[in-house]
N, C-alpha and C positions, 0 to 999 in steps of 0.2 A: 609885297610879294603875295602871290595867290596861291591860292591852296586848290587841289585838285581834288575831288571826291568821286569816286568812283560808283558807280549804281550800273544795275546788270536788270535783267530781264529775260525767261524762257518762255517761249512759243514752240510750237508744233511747229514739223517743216511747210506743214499747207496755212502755217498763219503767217509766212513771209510775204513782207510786203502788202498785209492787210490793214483795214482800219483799223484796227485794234495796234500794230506795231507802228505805225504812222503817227497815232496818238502819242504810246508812249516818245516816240521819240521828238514831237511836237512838244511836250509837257518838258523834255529836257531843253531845246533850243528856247523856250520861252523862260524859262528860270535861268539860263545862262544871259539871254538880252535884256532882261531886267534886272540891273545888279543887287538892287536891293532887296531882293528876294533872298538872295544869299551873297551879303558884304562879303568880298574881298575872296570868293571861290568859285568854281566853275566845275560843274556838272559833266563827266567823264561816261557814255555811255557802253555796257559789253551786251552785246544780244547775242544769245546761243538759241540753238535750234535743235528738239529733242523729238524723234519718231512719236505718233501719234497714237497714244495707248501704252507706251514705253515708259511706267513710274518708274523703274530701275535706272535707267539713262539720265532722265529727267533729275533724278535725287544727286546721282554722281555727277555730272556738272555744275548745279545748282551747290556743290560743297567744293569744288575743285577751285583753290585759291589762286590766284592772280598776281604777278607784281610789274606794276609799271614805275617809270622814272619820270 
């Protein structure tokens, strides 16, 4: 059985689809295609997107919890 782990990431809306998100989501497909980076689990990514200069927004998604199945 595999275990899912879940990891997030926040960017500004003008960092969609930038190197910088590309990366991150690079760094997740290469630790799920090498299993032994992490035996027996598989790397679940959530990226949200938070107005640019907007700490308030940014803090209240960044704590707003999640449940997947």
């Amino acid at each position: 059985m595999s275990l899912f782990l879940l990891t997030g990431a926040l960017f500004t809306e003008d960092e969609k689809d930038s190197p910088t998100e590309l990366a991150f989501k690079y760094a997740v497909h290469h630790i799920n295609k090498y299993s032994n980076l992490l035996p027996n689990a598989s790397l679940i990514y959530d990226i949200q997107y938070v107005p640019k200069d907007d700490s308030f927004h940014a803090a209240k998604k960044g704590k707003r919890k999640r449940k997947y199945r």
